[in-house]
C-alpha positions in Angstrom: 124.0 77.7 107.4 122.5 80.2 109.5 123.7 82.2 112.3 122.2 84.0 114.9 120.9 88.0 114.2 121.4 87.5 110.3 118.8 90.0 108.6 117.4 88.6 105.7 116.6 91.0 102.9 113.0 89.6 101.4 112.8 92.3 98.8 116.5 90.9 97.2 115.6 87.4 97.9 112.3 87.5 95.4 114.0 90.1 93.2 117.1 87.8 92.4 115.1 84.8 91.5 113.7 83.1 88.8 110.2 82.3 89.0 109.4 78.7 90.5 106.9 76.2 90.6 105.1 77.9 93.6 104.8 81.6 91.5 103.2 79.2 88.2 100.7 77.4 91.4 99.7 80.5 92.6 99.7 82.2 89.0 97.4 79.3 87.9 95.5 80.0 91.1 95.2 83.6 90.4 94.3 83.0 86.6 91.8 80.9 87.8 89.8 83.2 90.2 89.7 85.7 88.1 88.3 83.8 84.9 85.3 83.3 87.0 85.2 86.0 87.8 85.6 87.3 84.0 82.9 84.5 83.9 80.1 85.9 86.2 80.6 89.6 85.3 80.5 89.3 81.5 77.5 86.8 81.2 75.1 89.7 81.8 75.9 90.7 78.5 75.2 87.5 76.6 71.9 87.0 79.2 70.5 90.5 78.3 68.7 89.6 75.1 67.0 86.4 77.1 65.9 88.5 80.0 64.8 91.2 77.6 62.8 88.9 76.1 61.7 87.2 79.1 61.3 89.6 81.7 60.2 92.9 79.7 63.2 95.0 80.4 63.9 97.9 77.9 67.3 99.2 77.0 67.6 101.8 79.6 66.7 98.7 82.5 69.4 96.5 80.6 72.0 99.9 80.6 71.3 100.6 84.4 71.6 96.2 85.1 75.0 96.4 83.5 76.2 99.6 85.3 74.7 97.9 88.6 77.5 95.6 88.6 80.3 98.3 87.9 78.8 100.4 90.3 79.1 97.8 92.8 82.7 97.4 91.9 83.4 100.9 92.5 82.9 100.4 96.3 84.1 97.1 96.5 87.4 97.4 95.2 88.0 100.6 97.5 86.8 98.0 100.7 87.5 94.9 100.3 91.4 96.0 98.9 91.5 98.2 102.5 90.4 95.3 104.2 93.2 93.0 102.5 95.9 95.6 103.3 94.6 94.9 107.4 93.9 91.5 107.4 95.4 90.1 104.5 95.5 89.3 100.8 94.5 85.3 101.4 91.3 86.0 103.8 90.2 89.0 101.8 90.7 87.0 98.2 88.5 83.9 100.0 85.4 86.5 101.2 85.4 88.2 97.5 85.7 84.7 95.9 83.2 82.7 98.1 80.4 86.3 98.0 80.8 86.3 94.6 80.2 82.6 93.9 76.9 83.1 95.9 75.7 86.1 94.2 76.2 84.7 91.1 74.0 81.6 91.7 71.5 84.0 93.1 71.3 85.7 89.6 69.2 82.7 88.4 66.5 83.3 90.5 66.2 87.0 90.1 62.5 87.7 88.5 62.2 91.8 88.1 64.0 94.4 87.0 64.7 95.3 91.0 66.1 92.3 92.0 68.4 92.1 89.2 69.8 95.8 89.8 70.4 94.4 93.8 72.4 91.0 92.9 74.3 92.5 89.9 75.4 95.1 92.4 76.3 93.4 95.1 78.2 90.6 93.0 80.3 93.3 91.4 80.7 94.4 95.0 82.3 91.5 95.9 84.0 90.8 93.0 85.6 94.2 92.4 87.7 93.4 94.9 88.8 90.4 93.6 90.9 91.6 90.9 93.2 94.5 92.7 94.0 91.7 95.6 95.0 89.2 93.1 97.4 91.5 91.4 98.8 92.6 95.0 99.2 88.8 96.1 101.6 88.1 92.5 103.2 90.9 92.9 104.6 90.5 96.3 106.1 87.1 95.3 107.4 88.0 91.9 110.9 90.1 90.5 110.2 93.4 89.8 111.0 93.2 85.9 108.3 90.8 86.1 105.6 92.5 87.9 103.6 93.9 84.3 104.0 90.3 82.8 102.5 88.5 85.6 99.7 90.8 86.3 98.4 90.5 82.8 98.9 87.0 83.0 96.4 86.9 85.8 94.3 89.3 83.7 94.2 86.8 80.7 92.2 84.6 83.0 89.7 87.2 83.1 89.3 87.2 80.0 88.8 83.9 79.0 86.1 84.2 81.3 84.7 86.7 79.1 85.4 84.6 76.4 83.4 81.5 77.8 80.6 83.3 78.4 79.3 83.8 74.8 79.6 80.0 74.4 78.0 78.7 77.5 75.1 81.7 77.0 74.5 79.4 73.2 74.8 76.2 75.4 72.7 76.8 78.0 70.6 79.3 77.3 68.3 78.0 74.6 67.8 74.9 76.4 67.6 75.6 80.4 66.6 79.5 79.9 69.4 82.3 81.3 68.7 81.3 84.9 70.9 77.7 84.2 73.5 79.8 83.0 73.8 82.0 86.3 73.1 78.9 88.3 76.4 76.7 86.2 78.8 79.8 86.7 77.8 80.4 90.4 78.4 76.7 90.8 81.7 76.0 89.1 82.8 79.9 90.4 82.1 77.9 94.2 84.0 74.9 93.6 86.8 77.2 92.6 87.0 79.2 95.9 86.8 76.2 97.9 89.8 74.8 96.1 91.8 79.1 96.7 90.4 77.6 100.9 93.1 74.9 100.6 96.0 76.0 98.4 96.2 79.9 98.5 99.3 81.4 100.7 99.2 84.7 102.5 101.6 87.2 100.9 105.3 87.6 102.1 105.4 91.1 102.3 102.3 91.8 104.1 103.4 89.4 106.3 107.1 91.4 107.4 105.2 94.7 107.0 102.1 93.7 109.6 104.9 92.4 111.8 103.9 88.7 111.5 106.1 86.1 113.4 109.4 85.1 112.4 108.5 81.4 112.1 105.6 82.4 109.5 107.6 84.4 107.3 110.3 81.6 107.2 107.9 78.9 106.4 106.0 80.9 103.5 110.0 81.7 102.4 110.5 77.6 102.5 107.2 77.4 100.2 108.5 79.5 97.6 112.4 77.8 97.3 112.3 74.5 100.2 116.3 74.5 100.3 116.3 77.9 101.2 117.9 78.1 104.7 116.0 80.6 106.8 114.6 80.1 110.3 112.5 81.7 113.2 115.4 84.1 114.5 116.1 85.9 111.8 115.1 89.3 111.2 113.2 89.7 107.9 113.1 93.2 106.5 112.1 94.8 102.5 115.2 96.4 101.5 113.0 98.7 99.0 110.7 99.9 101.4 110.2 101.8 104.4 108.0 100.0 107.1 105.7 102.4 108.8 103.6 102.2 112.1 100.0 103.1 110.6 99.5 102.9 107.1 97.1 106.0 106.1 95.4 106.7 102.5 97.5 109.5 102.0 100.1 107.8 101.4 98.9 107.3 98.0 99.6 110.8 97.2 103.4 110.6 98.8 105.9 112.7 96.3 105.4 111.7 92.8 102.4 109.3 93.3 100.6 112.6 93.8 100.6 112.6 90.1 100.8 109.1 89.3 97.7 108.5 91.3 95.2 110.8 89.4 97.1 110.1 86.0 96.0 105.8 87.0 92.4 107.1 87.8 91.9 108.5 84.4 94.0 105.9 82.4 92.0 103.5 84.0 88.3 105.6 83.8 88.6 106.3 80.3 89.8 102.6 79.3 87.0 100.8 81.9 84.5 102.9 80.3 85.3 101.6 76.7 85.5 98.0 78.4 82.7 97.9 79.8 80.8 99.5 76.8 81.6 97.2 74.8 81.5 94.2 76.4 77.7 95.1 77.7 76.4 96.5 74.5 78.5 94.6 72.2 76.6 92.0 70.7 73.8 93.7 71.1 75.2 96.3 69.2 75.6 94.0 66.5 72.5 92.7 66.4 71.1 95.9 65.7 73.6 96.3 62.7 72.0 93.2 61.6 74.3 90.5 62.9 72.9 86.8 63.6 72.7 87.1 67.5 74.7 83.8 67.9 77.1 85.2 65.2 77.2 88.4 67.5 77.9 86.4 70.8 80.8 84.3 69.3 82.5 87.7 67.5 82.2 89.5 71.1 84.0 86.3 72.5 86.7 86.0 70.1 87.4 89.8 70.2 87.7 89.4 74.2 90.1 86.6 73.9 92.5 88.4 70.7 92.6 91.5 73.3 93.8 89.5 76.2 96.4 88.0 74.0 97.6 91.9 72.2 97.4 92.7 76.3 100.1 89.8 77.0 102.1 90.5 74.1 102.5 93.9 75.0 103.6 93.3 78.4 107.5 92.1 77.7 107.4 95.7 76.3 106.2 97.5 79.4 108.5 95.8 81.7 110.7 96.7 79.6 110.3 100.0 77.9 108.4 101.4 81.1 104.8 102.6 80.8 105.0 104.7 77.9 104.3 100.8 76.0 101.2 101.3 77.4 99.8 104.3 74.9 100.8 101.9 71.7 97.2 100.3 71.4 95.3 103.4 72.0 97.2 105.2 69.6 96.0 102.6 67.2 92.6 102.3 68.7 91.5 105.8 67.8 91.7 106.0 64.1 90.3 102.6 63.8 87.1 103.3 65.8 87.0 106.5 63.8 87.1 104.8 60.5 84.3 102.5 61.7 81.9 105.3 62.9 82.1 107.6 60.1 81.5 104.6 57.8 84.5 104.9 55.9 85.1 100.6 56.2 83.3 98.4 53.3 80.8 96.3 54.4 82.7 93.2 53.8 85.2 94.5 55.6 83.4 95.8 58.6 83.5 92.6 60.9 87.1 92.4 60.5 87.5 96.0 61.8 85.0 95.5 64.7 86.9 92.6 65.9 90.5 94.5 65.4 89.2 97.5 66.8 88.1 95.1 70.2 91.2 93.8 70.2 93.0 97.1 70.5 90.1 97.8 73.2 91.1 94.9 75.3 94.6 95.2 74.9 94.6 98.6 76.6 92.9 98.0 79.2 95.3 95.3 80.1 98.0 98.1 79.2 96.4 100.0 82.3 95.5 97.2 84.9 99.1 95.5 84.4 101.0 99.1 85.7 97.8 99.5 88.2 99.6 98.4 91.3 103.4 98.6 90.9 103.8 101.9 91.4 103.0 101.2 95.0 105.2 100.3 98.1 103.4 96.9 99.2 102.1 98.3 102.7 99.3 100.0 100.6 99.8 98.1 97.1 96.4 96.4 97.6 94.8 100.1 98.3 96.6 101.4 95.9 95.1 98.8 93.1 91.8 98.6 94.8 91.1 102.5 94.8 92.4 103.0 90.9 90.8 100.2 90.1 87.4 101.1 92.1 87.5 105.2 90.7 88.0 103.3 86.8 85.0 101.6 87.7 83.0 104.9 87.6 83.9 105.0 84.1 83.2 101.4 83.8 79.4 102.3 85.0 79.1 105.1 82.8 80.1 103.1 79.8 76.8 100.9 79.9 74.9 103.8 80.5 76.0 105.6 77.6 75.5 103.2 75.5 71.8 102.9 76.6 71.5 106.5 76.0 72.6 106.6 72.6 70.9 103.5 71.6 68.1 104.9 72.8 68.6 108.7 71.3 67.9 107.7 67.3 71.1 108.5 66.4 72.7 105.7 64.2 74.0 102.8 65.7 77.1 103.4 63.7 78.1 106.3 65.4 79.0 104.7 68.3 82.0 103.6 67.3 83.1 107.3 66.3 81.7 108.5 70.1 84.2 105.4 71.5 87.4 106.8 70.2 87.7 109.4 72.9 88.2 106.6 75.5 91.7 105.8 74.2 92.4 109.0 72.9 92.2 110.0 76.6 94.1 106.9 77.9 96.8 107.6 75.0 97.8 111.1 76.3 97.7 110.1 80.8 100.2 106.7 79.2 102.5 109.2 78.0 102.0 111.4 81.2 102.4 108.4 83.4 105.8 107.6 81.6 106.9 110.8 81.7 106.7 110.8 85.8 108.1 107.5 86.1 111.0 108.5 84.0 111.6 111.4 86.9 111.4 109.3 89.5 113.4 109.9 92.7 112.8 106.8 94.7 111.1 108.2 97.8 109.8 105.1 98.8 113.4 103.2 98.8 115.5 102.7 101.9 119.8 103.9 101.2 121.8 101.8 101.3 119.5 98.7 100.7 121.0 95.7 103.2 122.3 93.0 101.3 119.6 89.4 100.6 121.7 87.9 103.7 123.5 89.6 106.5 124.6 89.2 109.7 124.0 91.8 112.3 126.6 93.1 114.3 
């Protein structure tokens, strides 16, 4: 029963849970989104060889297509995360989702090289935001020992996207030409965002740190446990946070994230470049190693969807063993890609190594995105996300455009492999850096003493 003036400690409400059927809704919700959105970015890849074909494009239009859409999330993430740490995770989720959905179904009609460069930047635009608000929106409703778990979760949805993209290029492709496969993931990506219009809440914390009514926070509170007594009049505060007046971008550089910031950016540069490499020029890679292309498609797909589940397997470890679990697939990633690009793997062997070596690929840069945001007090988490996420992406458009470059330069295709092994060499040593600072941490961002989950004012 309530009384009147009891403060109500969110922060040690949702940290001393379990999670319940509203955190598996919204963490079906979430997973959802974001395989379409896995979906509608990685079908570009699978595409390429049709439009090649179809509209003339040679392999530095298809490098400079794929970067368009990385590009594009490099400013996205940065705006539409800012915009969903002033507004809102739930209205800024719905413009990325619904944008997106659009531009994808635009894709089909797109008949130069120009046209293509315009959607495929401003769908990565919209749905580079997508991904950093997500991961804010769990976060804010989950335990802390959860955060990493959940986040990759999310991520797997991503890439099952990814995964469903090699099939439904074979599908479709062949039969309606690439545009029916832009205009069937625009269309289901649609139907998706109306359903995120009905069901999707607004976050709990953003709510008590914009200063939202008492009667909202209590009825989103009654969403996530329904017997939980808490009403209009009481104060809701975050008993691990300090609630500021005006949130400013500095913050991100506050005490240790002054490191932690920088050491995220080039974590998650050096891993988005390898992504994004080899999820563009992948099969096409293949291909020019002699692989059947529909053999190539289905290997890139089956490599994305092993990496999403090494990602979630590793995630128990970094919630945790802390960061550090985070450097355990590059570590393995480098000799592997090594081995592959000085030709030191037997031919019958070498598929099995391109498909492990993927693996460790994706499950790195799951490694980095799950540990992207929960570093950060939640008055700038979605920033925080959206502008490691967003300055990654510059790696993520240099990835495709290196891959033109060497395709394109004579030297053998093999040796791309080799040149790929400084990505996670790179993300190996800023994991153990990152690990190192958290390990130091002084808390600068917790309120002492911490008011209890319920408590009755004075």
């Amino acid at each position: 029963m309530t009384t009147d003036g009891r403060i109500v400690d969110v922060a040690a409400l949702l940290d001393d849970r379990r999670l319940s059927a509203f955190n598996y809704r919204l963490i079906a919700l979430s997973w959802l989104i974001t395989l379409f959105d896995g979906l509608d970015m990685t079908m570009i890849s699978y595409t390429a060889p049709y439009m090649r074909d179809e509209l003339g494009l040679s392999k530095y239009m298809l490098g400079t297509v794929f970067s368009a859409s990385a590009f594009g999330m490099v400013f996205g993430g940065i705006v539409l995360s800012w915009v969903g740490d002033r507004i809102g995770r739930r209205p800024a989720v719905l413009i990325a989702a619904f944008a997106f959905a659009g531009l994808t179904f635009a894709t089909g009609f797109a008949r130069s090289y120009e046209q293509l460069l315009a959607l495929r930047f401003l769908d990565g635009f919209a749905a580079g935001g997508m991904l950093p608000l997500a991961w804010a929106l769990n976060i804010e409703f989950v335990p802390r020992r959860m955060r990493a778990t959940v986040v990759t979760i999310i991520m797997v949805g991503y890439s099952f996207g990814g995964v469903l993209s090699g099939p439904l290029t074979n599908l479709v492709a062949p039969r309606f030409g690439w545009e029916g496969v832009y205009f069937a993931g625009g269309g289901a990506t649609l139907l998706c965002a109306l359903f995120l219009l009905l069901a999707l809440p607004e976050s709990v914390r953003f709510l008590i740190n914009r200063g939202h009514r008492g009667d909202q926070v209590a009825a989103t509170l009654r969403r996530i446990e329904p017997a939980l007594e808490v009403r209009a009049d009481d104060r809701f505060v975050l008993g691990d946070e300090t609630i500021v007046a005006k949130v400013s971008m500095r913050e991100l550089f506050r005490g240790d994230l002054a490191l932690l910031t920088p050491l995220l950016w080039l974590a998650y540069g050096a891993s988005s470049l390898a992504i994004y490499f080899a999820s563009s020029w992948g099969p096409l890679l293949l291909e020019e190693l002699q692989v059947e292309r529909t053999t190539a498609a289905w290997i890139s797909s089956t490599s994305g969807l092993l990496g999403a589940g090494a990602g979630l397997l590793l995630m128990r470890f970094t919630d945790r063993l802390g960061p550090g679990a985070v450097a355990f697939y590059p570590a393995l990633a480098v000799p592997v890609l090594l081995l592959l690009g000085l030709g030191f793997v037997p031919p019958e062997f070498f598929l099995v190594f391109v498909v492990f070596a993927s693996l460790l690929v994706g499950g790195e840069h799951s490694g980095v995105i799950s540990i992207a945001a929960i570093f950060y007090p939640s008055r700038i988490r979605a920033s925080g996300a959206g502008v490691s996420s967003s300055i990654g992406k510059l790696g993520g458009v240099l990835g495709p455009i290196a891959g033109g470059a060497v395709l394109s330069s004579g030297m053998p295709v093999l040796r791309t492999y080799a040149l790929l092994a400084v990505c996670p060499a790179i993300l190996f040593v800023a994991a153990v850096a990152i690990a190192v600072v958290v390990r130091r941490r002084r808390g600068t961002d917790i309120i002492a003493p911490a008011v209890p989950a319920l408590a009755t004012s004075d």
